[in-house]
C-alpha positions as a Markdown table, in Angstrom:
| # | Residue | x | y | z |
|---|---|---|---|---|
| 1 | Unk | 82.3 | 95.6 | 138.3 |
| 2 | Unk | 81.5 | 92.2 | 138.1 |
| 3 | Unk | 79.1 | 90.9 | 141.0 |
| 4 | Unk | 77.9 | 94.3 | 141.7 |
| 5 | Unk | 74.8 | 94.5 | 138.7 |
| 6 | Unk | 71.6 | 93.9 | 140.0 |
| 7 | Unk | 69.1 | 94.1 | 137.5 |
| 8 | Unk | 68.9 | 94.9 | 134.2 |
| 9 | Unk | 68.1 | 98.5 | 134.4 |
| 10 | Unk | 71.1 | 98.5 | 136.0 |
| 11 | Unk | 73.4 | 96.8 | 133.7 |
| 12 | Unk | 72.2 | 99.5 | 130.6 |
| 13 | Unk | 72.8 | 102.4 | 132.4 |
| 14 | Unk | 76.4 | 101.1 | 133.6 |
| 15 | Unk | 76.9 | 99.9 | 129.8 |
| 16 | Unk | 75.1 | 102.6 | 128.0 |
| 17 | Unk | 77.8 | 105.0 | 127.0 |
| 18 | Unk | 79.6 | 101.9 | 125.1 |
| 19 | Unk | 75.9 | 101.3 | 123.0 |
| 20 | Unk | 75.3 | 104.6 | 121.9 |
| 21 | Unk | 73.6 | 104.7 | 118.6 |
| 22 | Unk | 71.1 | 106.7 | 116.7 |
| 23 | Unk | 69.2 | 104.0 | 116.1 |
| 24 | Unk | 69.7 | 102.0 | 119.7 |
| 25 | Unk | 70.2 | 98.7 | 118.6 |
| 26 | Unk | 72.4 | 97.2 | 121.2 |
| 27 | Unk | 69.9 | 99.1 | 124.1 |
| 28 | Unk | 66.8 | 97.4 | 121.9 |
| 29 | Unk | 68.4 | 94.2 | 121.8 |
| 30 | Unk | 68.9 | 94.0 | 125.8 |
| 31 | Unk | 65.4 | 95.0 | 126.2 |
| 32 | Unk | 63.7 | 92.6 | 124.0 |
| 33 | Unk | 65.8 | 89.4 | 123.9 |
| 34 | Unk | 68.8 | 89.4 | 127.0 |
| 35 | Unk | 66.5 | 90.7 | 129.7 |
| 36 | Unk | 64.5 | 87.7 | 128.9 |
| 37 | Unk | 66.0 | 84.8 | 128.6 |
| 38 | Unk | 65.5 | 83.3 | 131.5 |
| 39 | Unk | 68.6 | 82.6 | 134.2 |
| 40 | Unk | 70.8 | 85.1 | 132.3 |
| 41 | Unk | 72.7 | 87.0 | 134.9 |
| 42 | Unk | 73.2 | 90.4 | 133.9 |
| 43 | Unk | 76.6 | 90.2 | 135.7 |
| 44 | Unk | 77.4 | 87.6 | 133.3 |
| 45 | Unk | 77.3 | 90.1 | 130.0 |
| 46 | Unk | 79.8 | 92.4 | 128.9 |
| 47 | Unk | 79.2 | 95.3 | 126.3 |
| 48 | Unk | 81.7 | 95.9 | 123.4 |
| 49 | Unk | 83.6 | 92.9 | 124.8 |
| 50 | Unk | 87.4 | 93.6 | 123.3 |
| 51 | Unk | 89.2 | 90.5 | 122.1 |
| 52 | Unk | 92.2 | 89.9 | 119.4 |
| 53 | Unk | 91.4 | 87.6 | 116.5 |
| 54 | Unk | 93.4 | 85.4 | 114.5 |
| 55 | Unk | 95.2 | 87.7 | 112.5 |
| 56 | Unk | 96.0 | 89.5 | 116.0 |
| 57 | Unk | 93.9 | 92.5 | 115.1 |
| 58 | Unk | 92.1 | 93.9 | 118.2 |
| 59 | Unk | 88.3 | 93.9 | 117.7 |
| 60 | Unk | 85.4 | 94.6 | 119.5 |
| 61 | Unk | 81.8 | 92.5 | 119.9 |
| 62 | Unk | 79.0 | 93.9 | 120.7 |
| 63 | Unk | 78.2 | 91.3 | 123.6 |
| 64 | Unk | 80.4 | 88.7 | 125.5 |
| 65 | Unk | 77.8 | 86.1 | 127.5 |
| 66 | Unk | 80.8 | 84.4 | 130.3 |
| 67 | Unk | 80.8 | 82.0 | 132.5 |
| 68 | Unk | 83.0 | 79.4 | 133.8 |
| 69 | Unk | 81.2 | 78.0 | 135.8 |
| 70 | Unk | 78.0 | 77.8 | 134.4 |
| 71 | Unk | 79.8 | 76.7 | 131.0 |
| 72 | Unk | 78.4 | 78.8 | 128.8 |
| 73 | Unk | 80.7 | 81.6 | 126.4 |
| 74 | Unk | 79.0 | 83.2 | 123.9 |
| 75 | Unk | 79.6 | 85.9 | 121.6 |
| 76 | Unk | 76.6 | 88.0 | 119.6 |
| 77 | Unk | 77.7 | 90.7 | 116.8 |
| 78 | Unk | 74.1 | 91.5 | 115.7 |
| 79 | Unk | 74.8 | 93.4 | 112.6 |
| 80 | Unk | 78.7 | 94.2 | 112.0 |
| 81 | Unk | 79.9 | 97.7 | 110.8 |
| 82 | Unk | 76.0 | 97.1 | 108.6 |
| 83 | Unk | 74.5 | 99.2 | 111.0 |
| 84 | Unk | 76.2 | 102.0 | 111.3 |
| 85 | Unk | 75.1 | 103.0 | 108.0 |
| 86 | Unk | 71.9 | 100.2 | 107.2 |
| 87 | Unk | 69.2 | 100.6 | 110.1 |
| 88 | Unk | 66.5 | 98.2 | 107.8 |
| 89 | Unk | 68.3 | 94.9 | 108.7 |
| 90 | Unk | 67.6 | 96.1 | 112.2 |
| 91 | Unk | 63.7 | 97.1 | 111.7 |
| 92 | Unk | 62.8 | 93.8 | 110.2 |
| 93 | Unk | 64.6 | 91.9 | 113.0 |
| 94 | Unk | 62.2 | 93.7 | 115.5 |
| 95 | Unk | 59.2 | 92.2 | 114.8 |
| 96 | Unk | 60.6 | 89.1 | 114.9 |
| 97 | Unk | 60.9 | 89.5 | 118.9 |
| 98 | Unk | 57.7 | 87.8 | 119.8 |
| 99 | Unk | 58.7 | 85.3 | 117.4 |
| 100 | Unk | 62.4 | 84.5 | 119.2 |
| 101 | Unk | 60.6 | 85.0 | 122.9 |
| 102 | Unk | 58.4 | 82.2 | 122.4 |
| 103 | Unk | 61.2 | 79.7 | 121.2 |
| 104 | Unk | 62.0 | 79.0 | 124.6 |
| 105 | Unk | 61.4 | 75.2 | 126.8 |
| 106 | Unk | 57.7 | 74.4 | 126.8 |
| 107 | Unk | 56.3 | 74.0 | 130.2 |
């Protein structure tokens, strides 16, 4: 699949059967923070990114952000097994959107 996502419309309906949640917070957080940083390559994000840590347990993250050769791998969790049961961690991060968008390099 990689190399063949154009957009980000795209990239969430190829990805959205792994973000399902009543409460749509990995869908939410593509829509108000990835889609918008700018340069970030939707083909360069992976959903539920599957890894093993230390104590060779296999996990999952909600996003992987990969690439070699633009140097950059980061991983995001945004609220850990929390929100499958705590949604208000998630409601007072929203409104901090604007907030995060306008962090960005000054012109």
């Amino acid at each position: 699949m990689k190399g063949d996502i154009h957009d980000w419309a795209e990239w969430k309906s190829v990805n959205a059967h792994k973000m399902k949640h009543p409460a749509d917070f990995e869908q939410r957080f593509v829509d108000l923070i990835l889609a918008k940083v700018p340069g970030l390559d939707p083909d360069d994000v992976s959903a539920q990114y599957e890894f093993v840590d230390d104590t060779g347990r296999h996990r999952r993250i909600d996003f992987a952000i990969r690439n070699a050769a633009k140097g950059y791998d980061l991983m995001i969790e945004l609220d850990g097994a929390s929100k499958d049961t705590d949604t208000l961690k998630w409601r007072r991060l929203i409104p901090l959107a604007p907030v995060i968008q306008d962090i960005g390099p000054s012109s």
